[in-house]
VOPAGU-2260 file (C-alpha; in pm, 1 decimal, decimal comma):
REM VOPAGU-2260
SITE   aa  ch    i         X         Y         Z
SITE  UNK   A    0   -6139,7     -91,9   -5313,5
SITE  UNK   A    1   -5943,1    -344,3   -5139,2
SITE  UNK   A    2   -5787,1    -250,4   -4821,9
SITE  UNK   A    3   -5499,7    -479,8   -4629,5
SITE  UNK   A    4   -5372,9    -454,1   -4258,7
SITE  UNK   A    5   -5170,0    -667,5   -4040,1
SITE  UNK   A    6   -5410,3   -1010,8   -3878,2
SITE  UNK   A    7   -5504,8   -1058,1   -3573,8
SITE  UNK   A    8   -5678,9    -675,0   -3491,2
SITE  UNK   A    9   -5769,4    -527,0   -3203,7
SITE  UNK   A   10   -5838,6    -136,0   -3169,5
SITE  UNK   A   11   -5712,5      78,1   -3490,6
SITE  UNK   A   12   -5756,1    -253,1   -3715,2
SITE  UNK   A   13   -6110,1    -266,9   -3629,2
SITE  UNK   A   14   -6184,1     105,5   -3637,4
SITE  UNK   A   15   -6012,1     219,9   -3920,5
SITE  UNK   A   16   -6240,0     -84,8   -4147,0
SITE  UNK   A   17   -6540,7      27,0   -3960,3
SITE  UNK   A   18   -6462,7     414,2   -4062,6
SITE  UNK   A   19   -6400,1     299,9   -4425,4
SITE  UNK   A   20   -6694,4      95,0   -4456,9
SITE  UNK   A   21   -6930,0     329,0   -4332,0
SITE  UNK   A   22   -6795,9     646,3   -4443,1
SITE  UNK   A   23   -6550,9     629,7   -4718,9
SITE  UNK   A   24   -6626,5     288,3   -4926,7
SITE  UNK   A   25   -6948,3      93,1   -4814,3
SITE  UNK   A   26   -6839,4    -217,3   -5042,0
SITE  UNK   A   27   -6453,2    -215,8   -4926,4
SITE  UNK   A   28   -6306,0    -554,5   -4896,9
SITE  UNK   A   29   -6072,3    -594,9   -4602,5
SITE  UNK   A   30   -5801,4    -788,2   -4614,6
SITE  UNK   A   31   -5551,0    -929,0   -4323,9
SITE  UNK   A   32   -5273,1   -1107,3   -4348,0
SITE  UNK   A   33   -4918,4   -1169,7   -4133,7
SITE  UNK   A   34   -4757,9    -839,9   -4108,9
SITE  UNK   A   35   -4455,8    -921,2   -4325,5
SITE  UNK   A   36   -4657,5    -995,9   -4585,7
SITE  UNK   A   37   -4862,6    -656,1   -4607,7
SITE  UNK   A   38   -4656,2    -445,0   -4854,8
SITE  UNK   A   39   -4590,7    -713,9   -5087,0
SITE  UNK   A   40   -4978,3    -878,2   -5137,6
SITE  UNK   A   41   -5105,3    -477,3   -5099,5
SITE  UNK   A   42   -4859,5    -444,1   -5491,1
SITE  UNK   A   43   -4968,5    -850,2   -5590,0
SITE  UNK   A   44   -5369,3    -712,0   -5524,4
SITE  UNK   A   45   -5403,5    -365,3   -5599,9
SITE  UNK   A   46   -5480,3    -247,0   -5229,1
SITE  UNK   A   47   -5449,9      -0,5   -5002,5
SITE  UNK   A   48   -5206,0    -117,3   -4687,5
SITE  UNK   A   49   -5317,3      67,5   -4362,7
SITE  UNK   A   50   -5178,3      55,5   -3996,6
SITE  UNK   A   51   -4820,8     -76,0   -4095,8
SITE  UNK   A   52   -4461,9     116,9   -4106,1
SITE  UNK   A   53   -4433,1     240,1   -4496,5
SITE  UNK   A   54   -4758,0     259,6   -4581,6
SITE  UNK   A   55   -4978,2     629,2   -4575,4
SITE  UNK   A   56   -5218,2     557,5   -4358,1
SITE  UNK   A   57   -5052,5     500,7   -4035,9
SITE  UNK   A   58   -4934,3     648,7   -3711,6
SITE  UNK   A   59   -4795,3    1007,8   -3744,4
SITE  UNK   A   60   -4648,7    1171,1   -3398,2
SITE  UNK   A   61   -4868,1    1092,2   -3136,6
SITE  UNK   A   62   -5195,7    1005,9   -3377,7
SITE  UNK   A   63   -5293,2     661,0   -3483,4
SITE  UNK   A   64   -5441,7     540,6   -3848,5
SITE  UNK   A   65   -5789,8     622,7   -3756,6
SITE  UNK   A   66   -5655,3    1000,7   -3715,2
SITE  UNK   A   67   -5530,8     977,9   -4071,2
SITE  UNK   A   68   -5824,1     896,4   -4201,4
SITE  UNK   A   69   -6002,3    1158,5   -4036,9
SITE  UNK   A   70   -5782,3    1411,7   -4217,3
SITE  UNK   A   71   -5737,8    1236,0   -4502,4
SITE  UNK   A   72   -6080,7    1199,9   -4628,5
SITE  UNK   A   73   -6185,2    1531,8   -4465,9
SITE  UNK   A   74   -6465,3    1382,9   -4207,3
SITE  UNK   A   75   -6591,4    1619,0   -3982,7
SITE  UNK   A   76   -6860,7    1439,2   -3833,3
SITE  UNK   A   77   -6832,7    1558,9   -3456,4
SITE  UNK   A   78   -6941,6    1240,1   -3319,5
SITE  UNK   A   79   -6637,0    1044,5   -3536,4
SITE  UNK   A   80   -6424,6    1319,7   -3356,4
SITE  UNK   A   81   -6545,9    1208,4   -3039,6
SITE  UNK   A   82   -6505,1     900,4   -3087,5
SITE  UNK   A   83   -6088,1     991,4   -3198,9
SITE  UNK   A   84   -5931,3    1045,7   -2872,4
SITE  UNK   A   85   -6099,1     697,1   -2755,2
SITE  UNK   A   86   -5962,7     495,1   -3028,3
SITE  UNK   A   87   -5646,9     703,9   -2981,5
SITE  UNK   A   88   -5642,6     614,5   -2566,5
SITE  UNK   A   89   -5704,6     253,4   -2661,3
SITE  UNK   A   90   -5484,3     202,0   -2929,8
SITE  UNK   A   91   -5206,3     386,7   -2760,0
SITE  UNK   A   92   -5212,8     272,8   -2444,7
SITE  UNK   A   93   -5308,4     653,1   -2346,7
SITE  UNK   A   94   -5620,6     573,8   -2153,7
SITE  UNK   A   95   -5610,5     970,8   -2001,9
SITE  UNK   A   96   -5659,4    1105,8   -2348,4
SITE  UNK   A   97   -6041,9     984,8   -2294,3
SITE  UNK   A   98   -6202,3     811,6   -1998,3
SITE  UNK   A   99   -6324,8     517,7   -2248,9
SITE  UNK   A  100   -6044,5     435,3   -2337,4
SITE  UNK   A  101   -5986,2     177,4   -2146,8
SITE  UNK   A  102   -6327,2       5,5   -2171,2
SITE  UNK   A  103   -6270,7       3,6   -2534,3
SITE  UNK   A  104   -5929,5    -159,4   -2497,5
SITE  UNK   A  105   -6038,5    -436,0   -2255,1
SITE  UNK   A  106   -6385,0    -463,9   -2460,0
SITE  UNK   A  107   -6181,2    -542,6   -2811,5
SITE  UNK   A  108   -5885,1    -759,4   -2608,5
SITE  UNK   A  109   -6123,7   -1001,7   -2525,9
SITE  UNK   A  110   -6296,8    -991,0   -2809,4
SITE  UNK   A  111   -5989,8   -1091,5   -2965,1
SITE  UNK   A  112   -5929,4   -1354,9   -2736,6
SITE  UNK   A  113   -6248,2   -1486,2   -2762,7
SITE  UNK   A  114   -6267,7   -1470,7   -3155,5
SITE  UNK   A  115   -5971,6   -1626,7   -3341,7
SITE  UNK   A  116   -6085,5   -1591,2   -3719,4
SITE  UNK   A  117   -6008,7   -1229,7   -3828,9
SITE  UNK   A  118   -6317,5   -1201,0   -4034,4
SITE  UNK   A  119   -6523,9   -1320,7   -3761,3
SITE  UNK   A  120   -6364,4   -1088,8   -3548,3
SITE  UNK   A  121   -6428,0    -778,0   -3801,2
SITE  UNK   A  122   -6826,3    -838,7   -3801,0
SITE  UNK   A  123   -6819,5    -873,8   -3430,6
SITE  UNK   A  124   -6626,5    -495,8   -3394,1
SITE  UNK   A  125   -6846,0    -369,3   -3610,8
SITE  UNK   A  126   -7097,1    -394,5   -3409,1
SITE  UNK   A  127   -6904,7    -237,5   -3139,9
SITE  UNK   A  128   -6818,3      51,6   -3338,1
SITE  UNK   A  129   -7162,8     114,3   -3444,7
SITE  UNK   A  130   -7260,9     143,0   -3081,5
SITE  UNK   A  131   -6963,3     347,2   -2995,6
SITE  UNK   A  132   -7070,9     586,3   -3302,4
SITE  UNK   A  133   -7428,0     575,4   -3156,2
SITE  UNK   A  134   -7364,1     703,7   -2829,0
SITE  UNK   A  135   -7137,5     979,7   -2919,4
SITE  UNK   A  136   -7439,2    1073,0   -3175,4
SITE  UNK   A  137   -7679,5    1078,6   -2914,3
SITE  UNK   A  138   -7611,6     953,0   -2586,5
SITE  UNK   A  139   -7340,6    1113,9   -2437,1
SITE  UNK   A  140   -7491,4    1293,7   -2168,3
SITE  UNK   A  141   -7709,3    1045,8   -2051,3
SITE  UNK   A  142   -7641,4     886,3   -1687,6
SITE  UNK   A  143   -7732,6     526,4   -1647,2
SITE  UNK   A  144   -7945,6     591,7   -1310,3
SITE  UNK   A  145   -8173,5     875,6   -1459,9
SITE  UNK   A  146   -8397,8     879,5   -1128,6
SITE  UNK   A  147   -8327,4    1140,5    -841,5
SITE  UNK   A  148   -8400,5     908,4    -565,4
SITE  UNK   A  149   -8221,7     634,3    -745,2
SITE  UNK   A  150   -7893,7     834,3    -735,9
SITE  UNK   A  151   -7943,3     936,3    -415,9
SITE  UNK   A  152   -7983,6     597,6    -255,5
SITE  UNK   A  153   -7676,0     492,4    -467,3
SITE  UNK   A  154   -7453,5     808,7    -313,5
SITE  UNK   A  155   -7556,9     742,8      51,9
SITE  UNK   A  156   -7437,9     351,3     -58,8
SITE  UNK   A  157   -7147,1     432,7    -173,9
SITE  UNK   A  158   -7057,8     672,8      91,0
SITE  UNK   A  159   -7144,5     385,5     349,0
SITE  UNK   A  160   -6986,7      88,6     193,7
SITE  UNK   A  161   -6675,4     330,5     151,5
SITE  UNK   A  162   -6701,1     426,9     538,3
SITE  UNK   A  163   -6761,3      59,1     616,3
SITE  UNK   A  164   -6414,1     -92,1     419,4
SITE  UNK   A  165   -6212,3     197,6     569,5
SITE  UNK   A  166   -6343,1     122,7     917,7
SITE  UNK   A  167   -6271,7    -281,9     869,1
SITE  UNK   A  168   -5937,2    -193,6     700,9
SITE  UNK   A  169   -5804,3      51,6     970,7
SITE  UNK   A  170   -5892,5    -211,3    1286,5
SITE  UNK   A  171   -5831,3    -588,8    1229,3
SITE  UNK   A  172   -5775,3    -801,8    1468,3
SITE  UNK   A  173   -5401,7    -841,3    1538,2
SITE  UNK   A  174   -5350,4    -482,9    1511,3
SITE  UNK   A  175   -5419,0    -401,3    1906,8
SITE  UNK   A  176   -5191,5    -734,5    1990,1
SITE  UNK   A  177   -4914,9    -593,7    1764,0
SITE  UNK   A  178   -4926,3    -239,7    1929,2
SITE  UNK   A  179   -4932,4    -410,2    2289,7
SITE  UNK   A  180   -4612,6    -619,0    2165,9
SITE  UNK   A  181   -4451,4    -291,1    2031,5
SITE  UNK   A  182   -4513,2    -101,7    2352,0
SITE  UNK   A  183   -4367,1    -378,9    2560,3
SITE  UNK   A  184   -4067,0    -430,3    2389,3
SITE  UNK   A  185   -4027,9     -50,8    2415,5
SITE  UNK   A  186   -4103,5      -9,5    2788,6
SITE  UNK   A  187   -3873,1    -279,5    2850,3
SITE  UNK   A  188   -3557,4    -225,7    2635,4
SITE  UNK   A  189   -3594,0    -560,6    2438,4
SITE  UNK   A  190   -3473,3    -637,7    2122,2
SITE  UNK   A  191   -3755,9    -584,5    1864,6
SITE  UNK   A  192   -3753,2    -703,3    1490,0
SITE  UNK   A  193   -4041,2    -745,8    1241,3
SITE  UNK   A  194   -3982,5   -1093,7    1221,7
SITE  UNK   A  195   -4013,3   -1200,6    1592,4
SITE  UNK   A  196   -4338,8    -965,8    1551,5
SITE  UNK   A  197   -4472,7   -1163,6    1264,5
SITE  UNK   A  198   -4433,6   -1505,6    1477,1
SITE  UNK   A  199   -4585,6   -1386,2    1737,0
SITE  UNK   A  200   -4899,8   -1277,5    1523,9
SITE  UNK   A  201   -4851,2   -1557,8    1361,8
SITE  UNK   A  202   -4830,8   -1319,5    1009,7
SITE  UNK   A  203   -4600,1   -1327,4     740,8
SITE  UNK   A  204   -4363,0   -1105,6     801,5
SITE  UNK   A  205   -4346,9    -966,9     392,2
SITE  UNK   A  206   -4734,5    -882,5     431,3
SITE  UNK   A  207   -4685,2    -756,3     799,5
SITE  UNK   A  208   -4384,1    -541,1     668,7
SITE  UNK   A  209   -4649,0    -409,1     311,1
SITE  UNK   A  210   -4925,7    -350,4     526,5
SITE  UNK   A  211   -4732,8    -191,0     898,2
SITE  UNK   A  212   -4767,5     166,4     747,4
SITE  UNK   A  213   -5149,9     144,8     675,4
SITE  UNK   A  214   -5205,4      95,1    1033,4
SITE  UNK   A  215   -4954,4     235,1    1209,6
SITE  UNK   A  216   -4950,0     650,2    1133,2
SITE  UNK   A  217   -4801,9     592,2     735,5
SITE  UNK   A  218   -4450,7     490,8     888,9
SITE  UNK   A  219   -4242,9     162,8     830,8
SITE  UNK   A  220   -4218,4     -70,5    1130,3
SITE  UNK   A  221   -3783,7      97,0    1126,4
SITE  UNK   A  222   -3974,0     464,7    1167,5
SITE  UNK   A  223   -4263,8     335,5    1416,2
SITE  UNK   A  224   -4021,3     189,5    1668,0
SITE  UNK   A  225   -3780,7     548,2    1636,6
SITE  UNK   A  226   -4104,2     720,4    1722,3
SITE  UNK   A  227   -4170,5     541,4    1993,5
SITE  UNK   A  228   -3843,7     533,4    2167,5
SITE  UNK   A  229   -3811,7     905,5    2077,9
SITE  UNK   A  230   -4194,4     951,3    2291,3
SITE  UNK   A  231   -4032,0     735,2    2622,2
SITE  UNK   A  232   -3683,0     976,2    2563,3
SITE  UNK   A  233   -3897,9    1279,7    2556,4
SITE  UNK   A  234   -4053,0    1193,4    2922,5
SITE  UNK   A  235   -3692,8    1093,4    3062,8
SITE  UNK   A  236   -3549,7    1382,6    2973,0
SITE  UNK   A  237   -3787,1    1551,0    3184,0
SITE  UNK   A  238   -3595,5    1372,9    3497,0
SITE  UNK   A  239   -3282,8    1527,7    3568,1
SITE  UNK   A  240   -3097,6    1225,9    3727,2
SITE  UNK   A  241   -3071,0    1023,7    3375,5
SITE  UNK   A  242   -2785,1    1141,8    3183,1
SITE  UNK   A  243   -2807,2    1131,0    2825,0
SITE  UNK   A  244   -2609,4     815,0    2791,6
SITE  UNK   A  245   -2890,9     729,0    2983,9
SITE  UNK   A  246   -3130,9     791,4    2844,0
SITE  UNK   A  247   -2986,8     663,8    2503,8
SITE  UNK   A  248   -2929,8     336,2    2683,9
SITE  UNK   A  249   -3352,3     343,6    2796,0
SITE  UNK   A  250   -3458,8     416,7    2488,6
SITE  UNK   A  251   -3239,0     121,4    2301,9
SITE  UNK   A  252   -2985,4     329,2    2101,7
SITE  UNK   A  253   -2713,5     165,5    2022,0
SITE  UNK   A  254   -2481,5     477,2    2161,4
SITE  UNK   A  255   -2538,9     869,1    2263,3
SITE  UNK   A  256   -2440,4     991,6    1916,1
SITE  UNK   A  257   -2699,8     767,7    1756,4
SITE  UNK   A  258   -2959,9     873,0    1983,7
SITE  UNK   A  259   -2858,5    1241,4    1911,5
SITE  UNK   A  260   -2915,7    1236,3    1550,7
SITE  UNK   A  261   -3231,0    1066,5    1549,4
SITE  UNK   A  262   -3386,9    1293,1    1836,8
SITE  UNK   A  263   -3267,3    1556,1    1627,1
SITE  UNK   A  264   -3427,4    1446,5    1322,3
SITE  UNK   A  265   -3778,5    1391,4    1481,9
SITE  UNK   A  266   -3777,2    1672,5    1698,8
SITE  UNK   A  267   -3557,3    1933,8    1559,2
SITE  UNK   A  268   -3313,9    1970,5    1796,3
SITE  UNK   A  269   -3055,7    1836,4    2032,0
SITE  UNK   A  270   -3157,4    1595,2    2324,1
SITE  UNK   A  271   -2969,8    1905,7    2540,0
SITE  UNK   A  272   -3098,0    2138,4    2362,6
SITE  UNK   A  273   -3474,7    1994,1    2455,6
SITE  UNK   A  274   -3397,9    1949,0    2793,9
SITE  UNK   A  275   -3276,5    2328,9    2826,5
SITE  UNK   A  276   -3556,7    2446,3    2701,7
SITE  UNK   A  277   -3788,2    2224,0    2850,9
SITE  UNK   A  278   -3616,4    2363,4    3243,4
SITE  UNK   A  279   -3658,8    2698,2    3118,6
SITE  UNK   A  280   -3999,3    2676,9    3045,1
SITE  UNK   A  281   -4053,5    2546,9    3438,9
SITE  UNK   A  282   -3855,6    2838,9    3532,3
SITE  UNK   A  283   -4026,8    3103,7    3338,8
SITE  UNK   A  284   -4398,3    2938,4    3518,1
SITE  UNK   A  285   -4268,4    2948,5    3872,6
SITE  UNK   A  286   -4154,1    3307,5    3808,3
C-alpha cells in the first residue's frame, strides 16, 4: 500500500509510518508531500492520506492519528498502548498526559532540524521508535543508577547541591547593603524609591525590582517599605506624646487617613484602636 502525509514530520508523521510498517504493512511506501497537495496525489496514486483534515485517519477529539490506528486496525499490543499517551503528549503539546512526552518532542524537533530530507528523516525516527517500542516492551521499570550506594551518594548530592544554590541565592552580596539603605531611609523619614536604591547598588533597577521579593520576605519593594514603616509606627504608638498625625508624619505617610488604612490593612485594626489596646494590656499587668 501506499500511504501519503503532509512533509516535513515530526511526532505523529513519524509514528504513525513506524506503526504501519511494523505492524500493519511491512512493505508500505510512504509518501510526503506539501500539505495542499495530499488529497489530490492520495486520488492521482491510489493511497491512503493520513494526519490531514478530510482524510480517516486523523485527529478525533482529543486523540491524534496514531490513536486511530490503534483502533482501527485493532492493536492491542500493551507496549504500543504505552507508548499512545507519549506520542499523544508530544504531538499535542500535552506533555502531562505522559512524563516522556516531552523528551520525545524535543528528541524528534531536532531531529527535524537537523535532517532536512523527509526520507532521511523517516529512517532516522525509525530508529527512535524502535527504541521507544523497546523500552515499553521491556524496560520500563528499570532506573538508570541500579546500585544502592550509587543512589544514595546521588540523593545526599542532590540534597547538598540543592541546599548549597538556596543558601548562595538567599545571601548575595548587596543584599545586607540594600537592607542597611532601607532601614536608613526609614529611621530617618527620607524619600525612598527603587531607583535611587538601584544606583546606589549600582543594580538595574528592572532586575532589582524581579528579584526584591526573593530576598526580602516574598513582598515587592511598595509592600517591604509599608512593612517597615508600619514596624517603627507600632513602637511610637507605644509613646503617648506622638499624636497620630504624628506618628503618620514619622513613619512617611503622606497624611493620617493614609496611614490609617494601611495600619489597618497590616495589622487589622485602627492605629487607635492598637494603641487602646496596647494601654490596656499595661493596665491589666500592673493590676
Amino acid at each position: 500500500m501506499i500511504w501519503i502525509t503532509r512533509e516535513r514530520p515530526k511526532i505523529d508523521r513519524i509514528a504513525c509510518p513506524w506503526l504501519i510498517r511494523r505492524f500493519i504493512d511491512p512493505g508500505a511506501q510512504i509518501v510526503f508531500v506539501p500539505a495542499d497537495e495530499v488529497l489530490a496525489k492520495a486520488e492521482a496514486l491510489g493511497a491512503t492520506p493520513f494526519d490531514i483534515t478530510g482524510a480517516e485517519f486523523s485527529h478525533y477529539g482529543t486523540d491524534c492519528t496514531f490513536d486511530y490506528f490503534l483502533k482501527k486496525y485493532d492493536l492491542r499490543d500493551p507496549a504500543l498502548h504505552t507508548m499512545a499517551p507519549i506520542v499523544r503528549g508530544a504531538d499535542t503539546d500535552n506533555h502531562a498526559l505522559a512524563e516522556q512526552a516531552a523528551g520525545l518532542w524535543a528528541i524528534s524537533a531536532g531531529l527535524a532540524h537537523n535532517l532536512r530530507n523527509d526520507e532521511e528523516l523517516l529512517a532516522q525516527g525509525m530508529l527512535i521508535y524502535d527504541a521507544l517500542y523497546s523500552w515499553a516492551t521491556y524496560l520500563q521499570h528499570e532506573k538508570h543508577t541500579q546500585n544502592p550506594t550509587e543512589n544514595s551518594l546521588i540523593q545526599v548530592m542532590t540534597t547538598y547541591l540543592a541546599s548549597q544554590k538556596k543558601d548562595r541565592k538567599r545571601t548575595p552580596g548587596w543584599i545586607s547593603e540594600l537592607e542597611a539603605l532601607i532601614q536608613d531611609h526609614v529611621d530617618t523619614n527620607l524619600t525612598i524609591s527603587l531607583k535611587g536604591l538601584s544606583e546606589a547598588v549600582q543594580m538595574n533597577p528592572t532586575y532589582l525590582s524581579r528579584e526584591f521579593a526573593t530576598y526580602f520576605d516574598k513582598l515587592t519593594f511598595g509592600e517591604y517599605i509599608r512593612k517597615l514603616r508600619i514596624e517603627k509606627a507600632i513602637q511610637l504608638l507605644d509613646q503617648p506624646e506622638h499624636s497620630l498625625l504624628d506618628i503618620a508624619y514619622l513613619t512617611g505617610f503622606s497624611d493620617q487617613s493614609h496611614f490609617t488604612r494601611v495600619f489597618k490593612k497590616f495589622i487589622g485594626k485602627s492605629p487607635s484602636a492598637y494603641r487602646k489596646d496596647v494601654q490596656k494590656g499595661k493596665e491589666s499587668a500592673k493590676g
